[in-house]
N, C-alpha and C positions, 0 to 999 in steps of 0.2 A: 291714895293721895287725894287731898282737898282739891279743888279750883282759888288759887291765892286772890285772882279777882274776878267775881262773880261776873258774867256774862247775862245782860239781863238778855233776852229774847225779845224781839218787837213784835209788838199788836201784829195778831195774825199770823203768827210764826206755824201756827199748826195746820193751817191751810197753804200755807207756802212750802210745807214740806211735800204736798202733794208734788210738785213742779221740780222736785230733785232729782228726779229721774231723768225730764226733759234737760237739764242743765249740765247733770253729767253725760246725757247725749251728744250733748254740742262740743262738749271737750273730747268725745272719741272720737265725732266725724271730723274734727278739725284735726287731728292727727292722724285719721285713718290716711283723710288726703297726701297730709306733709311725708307719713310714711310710705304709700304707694309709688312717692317718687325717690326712696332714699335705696333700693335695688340698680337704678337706674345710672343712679349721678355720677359714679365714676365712669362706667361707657358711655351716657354720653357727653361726656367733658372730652373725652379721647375721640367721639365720632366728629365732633365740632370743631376740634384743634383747641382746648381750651387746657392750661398745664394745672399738674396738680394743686400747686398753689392758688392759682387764680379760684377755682375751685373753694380753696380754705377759705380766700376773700368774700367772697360770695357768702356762704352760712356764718362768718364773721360779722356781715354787713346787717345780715338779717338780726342776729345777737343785740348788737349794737343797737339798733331801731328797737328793740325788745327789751333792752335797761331802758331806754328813756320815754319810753311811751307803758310801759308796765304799772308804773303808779299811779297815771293818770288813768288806767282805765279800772284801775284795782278802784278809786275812789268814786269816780264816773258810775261804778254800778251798783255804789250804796246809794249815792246822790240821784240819778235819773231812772235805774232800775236794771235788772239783766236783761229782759228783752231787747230795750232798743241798743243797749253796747254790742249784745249777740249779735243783733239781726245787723248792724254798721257792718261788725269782722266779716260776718260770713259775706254780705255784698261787695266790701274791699277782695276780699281772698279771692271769690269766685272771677272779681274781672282780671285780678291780674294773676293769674294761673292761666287763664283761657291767654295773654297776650302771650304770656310766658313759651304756653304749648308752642306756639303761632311763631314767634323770635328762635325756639331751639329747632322746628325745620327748614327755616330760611336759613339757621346756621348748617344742617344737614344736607342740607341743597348747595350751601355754597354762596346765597347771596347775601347772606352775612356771615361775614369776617371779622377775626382781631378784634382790635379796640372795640368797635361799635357792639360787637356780639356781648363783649365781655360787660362793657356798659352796660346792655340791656340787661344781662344775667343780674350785676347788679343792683340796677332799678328795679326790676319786677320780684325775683326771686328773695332779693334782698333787703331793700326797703318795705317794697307794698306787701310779701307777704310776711315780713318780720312785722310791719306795723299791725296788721289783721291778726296773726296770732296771739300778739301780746296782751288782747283783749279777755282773750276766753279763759284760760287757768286761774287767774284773779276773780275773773267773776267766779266761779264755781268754788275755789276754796274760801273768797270771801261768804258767799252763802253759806256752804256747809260751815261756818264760824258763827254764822250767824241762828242756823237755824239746832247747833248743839250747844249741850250747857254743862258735861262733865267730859273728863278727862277719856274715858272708856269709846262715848260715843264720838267726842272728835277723833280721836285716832282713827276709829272705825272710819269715817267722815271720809279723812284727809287719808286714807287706804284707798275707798272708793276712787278717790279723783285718779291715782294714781293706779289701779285695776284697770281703768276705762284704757288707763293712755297705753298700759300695757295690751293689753286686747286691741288696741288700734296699731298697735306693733306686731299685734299676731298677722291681724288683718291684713294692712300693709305689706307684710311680706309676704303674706299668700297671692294678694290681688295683684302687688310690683310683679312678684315675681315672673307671674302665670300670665300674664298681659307682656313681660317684657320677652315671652317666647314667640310673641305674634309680633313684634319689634318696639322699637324702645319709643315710637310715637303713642302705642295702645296707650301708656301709662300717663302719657303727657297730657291725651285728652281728656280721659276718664277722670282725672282729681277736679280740671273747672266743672265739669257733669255732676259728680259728687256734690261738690259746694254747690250750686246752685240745686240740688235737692233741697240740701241738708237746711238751709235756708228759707225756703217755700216751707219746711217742718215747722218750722222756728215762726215763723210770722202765722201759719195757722191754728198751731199747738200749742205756745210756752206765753200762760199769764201776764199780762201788763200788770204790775202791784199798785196795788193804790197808795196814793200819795203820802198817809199818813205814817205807812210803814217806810219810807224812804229817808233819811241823815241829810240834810241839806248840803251842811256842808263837815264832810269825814275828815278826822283829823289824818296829819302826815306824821309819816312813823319814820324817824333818823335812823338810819344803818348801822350807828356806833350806840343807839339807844343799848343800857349795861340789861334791860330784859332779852335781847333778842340777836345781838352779833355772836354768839359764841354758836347760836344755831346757822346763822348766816356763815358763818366763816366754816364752818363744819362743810355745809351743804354747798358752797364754794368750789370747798375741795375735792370733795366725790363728784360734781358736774363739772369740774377742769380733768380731773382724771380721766372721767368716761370722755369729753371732749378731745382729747388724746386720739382716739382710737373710735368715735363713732364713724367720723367722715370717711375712713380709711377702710371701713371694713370691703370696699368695693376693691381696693386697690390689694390689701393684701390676700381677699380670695383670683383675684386675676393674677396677681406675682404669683402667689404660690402655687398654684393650683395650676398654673399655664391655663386657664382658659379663654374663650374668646366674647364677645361683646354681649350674647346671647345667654351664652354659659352665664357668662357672670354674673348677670342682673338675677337667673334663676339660681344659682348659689347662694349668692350673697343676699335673697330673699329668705331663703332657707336659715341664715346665719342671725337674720334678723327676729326671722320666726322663734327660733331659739332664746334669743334675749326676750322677747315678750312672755315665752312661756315661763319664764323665771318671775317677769314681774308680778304674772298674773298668778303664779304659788305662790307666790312671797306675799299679796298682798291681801286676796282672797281666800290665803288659805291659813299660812303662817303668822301673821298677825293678827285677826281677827281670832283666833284660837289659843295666841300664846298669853296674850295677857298683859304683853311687856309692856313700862311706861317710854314714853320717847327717848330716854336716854339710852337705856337698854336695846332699845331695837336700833338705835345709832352705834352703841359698840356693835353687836353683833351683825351688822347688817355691813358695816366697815369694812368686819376684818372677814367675813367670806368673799365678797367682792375683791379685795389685796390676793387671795388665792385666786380666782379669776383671771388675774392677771399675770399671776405668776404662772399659770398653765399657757398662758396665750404666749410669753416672750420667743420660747423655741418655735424654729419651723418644722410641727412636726406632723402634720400633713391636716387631709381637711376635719376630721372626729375630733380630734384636741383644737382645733379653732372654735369649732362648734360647741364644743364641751364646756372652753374656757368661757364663752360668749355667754349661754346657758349660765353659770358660775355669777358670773360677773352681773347679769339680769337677775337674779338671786338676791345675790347681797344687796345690791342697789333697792330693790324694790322694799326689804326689810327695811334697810335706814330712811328711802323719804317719807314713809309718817312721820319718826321719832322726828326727823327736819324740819317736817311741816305742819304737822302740831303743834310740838312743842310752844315753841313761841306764843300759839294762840290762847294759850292759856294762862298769860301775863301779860296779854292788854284788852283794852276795852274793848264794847262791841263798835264803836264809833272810828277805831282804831284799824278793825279788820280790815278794809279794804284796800288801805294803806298798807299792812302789811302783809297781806296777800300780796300786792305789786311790787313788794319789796323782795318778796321771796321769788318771785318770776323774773324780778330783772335781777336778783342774785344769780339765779339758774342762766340768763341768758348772759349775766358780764361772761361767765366763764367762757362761754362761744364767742366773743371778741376775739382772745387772744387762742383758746387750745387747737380750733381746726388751722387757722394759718402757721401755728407751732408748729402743731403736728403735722403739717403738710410737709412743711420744710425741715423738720426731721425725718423725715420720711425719704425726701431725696437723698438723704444724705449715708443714713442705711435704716432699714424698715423696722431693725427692734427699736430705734434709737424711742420713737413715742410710746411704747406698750412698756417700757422701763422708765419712763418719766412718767405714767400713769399712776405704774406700780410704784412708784416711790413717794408721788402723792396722796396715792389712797393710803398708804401706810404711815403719811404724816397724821391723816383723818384720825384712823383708827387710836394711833400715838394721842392726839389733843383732846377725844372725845371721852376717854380714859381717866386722864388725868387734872383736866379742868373741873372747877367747883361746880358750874352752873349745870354742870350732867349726872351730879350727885340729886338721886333720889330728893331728898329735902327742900335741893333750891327749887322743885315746882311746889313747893307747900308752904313757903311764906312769902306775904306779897315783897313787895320788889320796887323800890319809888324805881323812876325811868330816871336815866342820868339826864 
């Protein structure tokens, strides 16, 4: 397959590739953090008094914060540069993780309660560090758009970013888990610790570009643009599916498994380990090797994920949760290049930064609404969200099928934007 619209490369592009290394760094420490505390977050929602739902509100809030600040920073790092957007997130992230730590043992102590805990959770976990997030995956997919010029090496590209986050998920649940055996504060303090490394990295290692290589002012990419929603709406649906059942994997290794506060953080780290390890075969291994174009690796990456799901429905002790987890990290990892490519290969280079944030605040609407769904399907009985998952990813796999724009050709002639 052709490139239908040429991607020209900006002055300098081959010296800017030195700094992709440093770039995709910043997208693994940034999740290593957010995953170190995802072993944890069901005990302690239950140590604090805080209900499952409130909980779903919480990484909803964060979502939320992350559609509407997504695009601005996808543009913000063609227009000012990657360093100083990095080096902003990592300084947001790092202060309010540290208040964060600080707020979840006054709730463990007792001298915050209720409302006011719940507020804080909130504010810190949910605005300040959904705002700080939202910065960093735009920058990095918007670079790597910028700095490839064919089909073969973006995929590879938009793989990497997605290796990283996978390996931050390995991470994560090694560091969650093995820190939540010395109690569930270990892991609270070590993520502001992190980020404020990860940061001092970044301010003495990752280039300031020079001016000329920077887009003044980057165009905004519309959602319903006819190059680029049918990827959107794809990628929608596998992050509302997984959103189904990310927040919960805390609750349903402690349901099932009867275990206690301690167990659970180190299971359910364990469970998470598994999902990374899928992303990190899937994307450093099986893609980069198979060849496929975006469309392709969105069939196929769909419908193993749908079997992930379908292993996960039964309680059928802890190996088939783990199995299905593993499964589900699999498929997932296969489909988002075919997601996150795709698209970048029917619009302009002026356009990428925009649609980078486009695709990161698609990724985050779907956390609006799936973990408060899924929280509250979950009270109500525990398959009820691992069968809403599964019935979305297998809409995925149904649209991605039978839609024109996943036909081989429509990436081979250009395409006016509606």
């Amino acid at each position: 397959m052709t490139n239908p619209t040429p991607v020209d490369p900006p002055p300098g592009a081959q010296a800017a590739q030195t700094q992709v290394r440093l770039v995709l760094g910043a997208v693994f420490l940034v999740y290593l953090a957010q995953m170190t505390l995802n072993p944890i977050i069901a005990p302690l929602a239950r140590e604090v008094g805080l209900a499952e739902w409130q909980v779903g509100v919480t990484i909803s809030t964060a979502a939320l914060t992350l559609v509407l600040t997504s695009q601005y920073w996808g543009r913000r790092s063609q227009s000012h540069g990657r360093k100083p957007v990095l080096v902003a997130a990592f300084a947001v992230a790092t202060t309010v993780m540290a208040a964060f730590a600080l707020v979840a043992w006054l709730g463990m102590t007792g001298a915050v309660t209720g409302a006011a805990l719940f507020g804080a959770f909130l504010l810190l976990r949910g605005l300040g560090f959904g705002a700080a997030i939202s910065a960093v995956a735009p920058t990095a997919q918007a670079y790597i758009a910028d700095v490839t010029e064919d089909e073969a090496a973006r995929v590879k590209g938009m793989a990497g970013v997605g290796a990283v986050q996978g390996m931050a998920l390995i991470g994560g649940a090694i560091v969650g888990g093995a820190l939540a055996a010395l109690g569930l504060m270990a892991p609270l303090v070590a993520v502001p610790v992190l980020l404020a490394a990860s940061m001092a990295l970044l301010i003495a290692r990752l280039r300031k570009e020079p001016r000329h290589t920077l887009i003044p002012s980057p165009a905004q990419v519309r959602p319903f643009d006819s190059r680029v929603w049918p990827f959107l709406l794809a990628g929608f649906g596998m992050f509302t599916a997984l959103g189904f059942i990310q927040v919960l994997i805390g609750f349903l290794v402690q349901d099932r498994l009867g275990l206690g506060s301690s167990a659970t953080g180190v299971v359910s780290g364990g469970a998470l380990l598994a999902a990374g390890i899928g992303l990190i075969v899937a994307q450093a291994v099986i893609v980069p090797r198979s060849g496929w174009s975006p469309p392709t690796l969105l069939r196929v990456g769909s419908v193993v994920a749908l079997a992930g799901f379908g292993i996960l429905i039964p309680d059928a002790g802890a190996v088939p949760l783990i199995g299905a987890i593993l499964v589900i990290g699999v498929g997932l990892g296969i489909a988002m290049p075919g997601y996150t490519a795709g698209p970048t290969l029917l619009v302009r280079r002026d356009e990428q930064g925009g649609l980078a944030g486009l695709i990161n605040a698609t990724n985050g609407l779907t956390f609006v609404v799936a973990p408060t769904a899924g929280t509250a399907l979950y009270g109500l009985a525990p398959a009820l969200p691992i069968i809403a998952g599964a019935a979305m990813m297998a809409l995925v796999a149904l649209f991605v099928l039978v839609h024109p724009r996943f036909r081989s050709r429509a990436l081979a002639a250009p395409v006016t934007p509606a």
